[in-house]
MITOR-165390 format. One record per residue: residue in one letter; y, z negated, x of N, C-alpha, C in turn. Coordinates in steps of 0.05 Angstrom, whole numbers, plus 5000, padded with zeros to 4 digits. Each point is the difference from the previous one (the first is absolute). Layout:
N
+----+------+------+------+------+------+------+------+------+------+
: aa :  n_y :  n_z :  n_x : ca_y : ca_z : ca_x :  c_y :  c_z :  c_x :
+----+------+------+------+------+------+------+------+------+------+
:  A :    Y :    Z :    X :    Y :    Z :    X :    Y :    Z :    X :
...
+----+------+------+------+------+------+------+------+------+------+
This chain:
81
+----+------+------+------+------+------+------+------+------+------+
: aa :  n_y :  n_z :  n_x : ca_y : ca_z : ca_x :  c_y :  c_z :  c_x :
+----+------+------+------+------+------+------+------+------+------+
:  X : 8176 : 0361 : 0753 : 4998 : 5028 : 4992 : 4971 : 5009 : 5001 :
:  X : 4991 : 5019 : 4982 : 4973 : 5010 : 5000 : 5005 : 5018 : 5020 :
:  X : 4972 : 5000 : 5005 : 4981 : 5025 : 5027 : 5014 : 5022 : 4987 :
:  X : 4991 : 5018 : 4973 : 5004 : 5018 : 4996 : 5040 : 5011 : 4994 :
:  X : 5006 : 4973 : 4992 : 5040 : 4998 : 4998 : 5007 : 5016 : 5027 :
:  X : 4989 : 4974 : 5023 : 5011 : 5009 : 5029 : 5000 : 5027 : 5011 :
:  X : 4970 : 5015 : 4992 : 4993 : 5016 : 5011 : 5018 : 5035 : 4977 :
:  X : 5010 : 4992 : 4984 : 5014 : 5019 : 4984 : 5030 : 5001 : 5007 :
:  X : 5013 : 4976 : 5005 : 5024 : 5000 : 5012 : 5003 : 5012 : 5020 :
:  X : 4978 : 4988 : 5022 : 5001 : 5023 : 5025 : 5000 : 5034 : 4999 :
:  X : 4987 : 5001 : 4980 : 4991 : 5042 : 4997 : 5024 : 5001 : 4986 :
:  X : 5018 : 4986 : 4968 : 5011 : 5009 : 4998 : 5034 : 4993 : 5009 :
:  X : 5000 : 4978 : 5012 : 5026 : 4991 : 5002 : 4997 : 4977 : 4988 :
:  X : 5020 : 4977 : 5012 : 5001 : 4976 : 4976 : 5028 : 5008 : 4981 :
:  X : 5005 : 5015 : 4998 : 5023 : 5005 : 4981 : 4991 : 5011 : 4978 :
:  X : 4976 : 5017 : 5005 : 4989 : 5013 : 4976 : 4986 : 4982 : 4987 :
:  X : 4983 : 4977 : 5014 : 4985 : 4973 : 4988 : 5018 : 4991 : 4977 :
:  X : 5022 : 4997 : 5019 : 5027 : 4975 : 4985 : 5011 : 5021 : 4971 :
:  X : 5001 : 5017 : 5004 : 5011 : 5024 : 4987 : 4975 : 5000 : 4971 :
:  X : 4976 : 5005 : 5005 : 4979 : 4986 : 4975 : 4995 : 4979 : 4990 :
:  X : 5005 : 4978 : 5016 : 5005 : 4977 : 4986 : 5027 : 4987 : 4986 :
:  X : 5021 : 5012 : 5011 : 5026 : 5005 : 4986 : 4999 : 5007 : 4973 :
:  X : 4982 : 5029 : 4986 : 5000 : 5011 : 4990 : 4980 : 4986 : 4973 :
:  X : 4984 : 4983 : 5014 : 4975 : 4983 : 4978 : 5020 : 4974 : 4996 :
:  X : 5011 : 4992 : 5004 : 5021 : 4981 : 4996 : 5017 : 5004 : 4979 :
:  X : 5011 : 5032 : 5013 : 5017 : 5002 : 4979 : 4987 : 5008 : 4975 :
:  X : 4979 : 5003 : 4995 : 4992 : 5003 : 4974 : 4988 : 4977 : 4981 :
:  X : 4993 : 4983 : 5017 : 4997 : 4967 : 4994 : 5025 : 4991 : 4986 :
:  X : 5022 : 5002 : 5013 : 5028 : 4978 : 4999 : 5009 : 5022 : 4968 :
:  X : 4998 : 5031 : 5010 : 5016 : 5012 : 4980 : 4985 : 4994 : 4966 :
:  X : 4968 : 4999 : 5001 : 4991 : 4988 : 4981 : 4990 : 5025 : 4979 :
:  X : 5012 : 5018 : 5009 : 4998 : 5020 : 4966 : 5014 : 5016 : 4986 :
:  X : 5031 : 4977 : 4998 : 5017 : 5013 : 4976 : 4997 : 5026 : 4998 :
:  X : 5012 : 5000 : 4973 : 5011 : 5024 : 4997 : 5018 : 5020 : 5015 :
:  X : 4989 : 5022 : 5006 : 5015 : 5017 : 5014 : 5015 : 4991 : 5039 :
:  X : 4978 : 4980 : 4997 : 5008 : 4985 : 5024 : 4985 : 5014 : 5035 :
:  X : 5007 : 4977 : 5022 : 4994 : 5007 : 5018 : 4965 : 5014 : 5000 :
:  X : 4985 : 4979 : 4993 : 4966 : 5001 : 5007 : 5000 : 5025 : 4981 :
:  X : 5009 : 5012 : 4973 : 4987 : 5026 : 4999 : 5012 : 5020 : 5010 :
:  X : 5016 : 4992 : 5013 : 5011 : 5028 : 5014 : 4989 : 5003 : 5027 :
:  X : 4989 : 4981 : 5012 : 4981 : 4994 : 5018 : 4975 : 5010 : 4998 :
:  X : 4986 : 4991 : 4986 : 4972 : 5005 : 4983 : 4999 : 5038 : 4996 :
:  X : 5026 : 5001 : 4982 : 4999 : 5034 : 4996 : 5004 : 5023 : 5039 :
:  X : 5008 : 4994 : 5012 : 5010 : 5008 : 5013 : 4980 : 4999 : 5034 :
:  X : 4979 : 4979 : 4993 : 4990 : 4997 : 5031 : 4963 : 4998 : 4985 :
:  X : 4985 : 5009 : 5020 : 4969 : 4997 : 4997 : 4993 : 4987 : 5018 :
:  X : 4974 : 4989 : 4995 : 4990 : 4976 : 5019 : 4998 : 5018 : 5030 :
:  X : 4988 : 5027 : 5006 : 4998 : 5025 : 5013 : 5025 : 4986 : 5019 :
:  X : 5028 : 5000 : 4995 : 5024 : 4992 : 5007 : 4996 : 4976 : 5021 :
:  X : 4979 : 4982 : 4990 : 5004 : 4977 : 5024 : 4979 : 5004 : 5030 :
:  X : 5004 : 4994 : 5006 : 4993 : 5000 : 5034 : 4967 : 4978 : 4988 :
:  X : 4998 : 4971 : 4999 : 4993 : 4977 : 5005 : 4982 : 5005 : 4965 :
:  X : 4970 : 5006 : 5015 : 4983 : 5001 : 4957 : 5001 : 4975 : 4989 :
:  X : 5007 : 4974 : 5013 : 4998 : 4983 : 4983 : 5025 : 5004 : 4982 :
:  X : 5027 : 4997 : 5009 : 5018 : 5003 : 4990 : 5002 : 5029 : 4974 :
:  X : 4989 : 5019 : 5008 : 5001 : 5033 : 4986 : 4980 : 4989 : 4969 :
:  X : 4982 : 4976 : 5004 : 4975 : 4991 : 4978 : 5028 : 4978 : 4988 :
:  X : 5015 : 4992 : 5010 : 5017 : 4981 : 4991 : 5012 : 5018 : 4983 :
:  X : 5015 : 5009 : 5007 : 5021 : 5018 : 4995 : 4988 : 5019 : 4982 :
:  X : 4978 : 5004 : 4989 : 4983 : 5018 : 4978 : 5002 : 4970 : 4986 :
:  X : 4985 : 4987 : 4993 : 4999 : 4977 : 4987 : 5027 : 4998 : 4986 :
:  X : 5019 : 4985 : 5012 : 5032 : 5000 : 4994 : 5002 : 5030 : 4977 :
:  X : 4998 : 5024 : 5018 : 5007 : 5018 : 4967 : 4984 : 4998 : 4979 :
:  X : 4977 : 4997 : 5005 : 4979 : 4999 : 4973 : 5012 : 4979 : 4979 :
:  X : 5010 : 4973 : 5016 : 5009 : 4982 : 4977 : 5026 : 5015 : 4998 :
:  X : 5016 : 5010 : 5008 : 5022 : 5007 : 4995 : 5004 : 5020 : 4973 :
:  X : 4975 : 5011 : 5008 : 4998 : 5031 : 4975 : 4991 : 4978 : 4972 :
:  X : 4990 : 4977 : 4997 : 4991 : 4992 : 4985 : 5031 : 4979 : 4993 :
:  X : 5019 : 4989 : 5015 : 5022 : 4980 : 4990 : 4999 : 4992 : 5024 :
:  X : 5019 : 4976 : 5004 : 5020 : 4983 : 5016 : 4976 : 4997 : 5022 :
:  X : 4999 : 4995 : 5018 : 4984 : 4986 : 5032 : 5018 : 4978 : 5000 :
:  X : 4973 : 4975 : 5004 : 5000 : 4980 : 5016 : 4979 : 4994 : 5010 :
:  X : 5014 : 4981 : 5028 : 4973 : 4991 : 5013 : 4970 : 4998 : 4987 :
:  X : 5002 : 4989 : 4981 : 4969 : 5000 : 4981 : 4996 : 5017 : 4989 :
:  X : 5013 : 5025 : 4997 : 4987 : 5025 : 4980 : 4983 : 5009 : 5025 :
:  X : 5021 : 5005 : 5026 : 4988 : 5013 : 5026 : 4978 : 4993 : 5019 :
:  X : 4999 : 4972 : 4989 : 4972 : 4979 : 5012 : 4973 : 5020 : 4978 :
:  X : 5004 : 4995 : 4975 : 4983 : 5004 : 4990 : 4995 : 5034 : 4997 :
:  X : 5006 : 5009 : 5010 : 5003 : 5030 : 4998 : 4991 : 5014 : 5020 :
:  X : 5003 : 4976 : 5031 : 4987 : 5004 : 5022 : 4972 : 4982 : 5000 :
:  X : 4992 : 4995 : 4979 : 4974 : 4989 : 5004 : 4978 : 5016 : 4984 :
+----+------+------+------+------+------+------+------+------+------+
């Protein structure tokens, strides 16, 4: 686990950790579709929303390809670079 992981779980709970990474997952697995999970995700939560900035820069990344079509691993690699 990173320095900065450990030290956010403690301030905010590890449920809220598990609870943002839950949430970047599910937008991975859900992929995109139409009218599906990740944009109703995407529409509904701001990076502001996560506890942990690496995850909140993830989770911006993930909608930007989202507003543009489908997320996968490689749209979100290159989107975070």
């Amino acid at each position: 686990m990173r320095e900065h992981e450990h030290e956010h779980e403690t301030a905010a709970g590890p449920c809220a950790a598990a609870a943002e990474r839950g949430v970047l997952a599910a937008l991975l697995l859900d992929g995109g579709g139409a009218g599906g999970l990740a944009h109703r995700l995407a529409a509904d939560l701001r990076p502001e929303h996560f506890g942990d900035p690496v995850r909140a820069e993830i989770f911006s990344a993930a909608a930007a390809v989202l507003a543009r079509g489908p997320l996968d691993v490689v749209l979100l690699a290159a989107e975070l670079r």
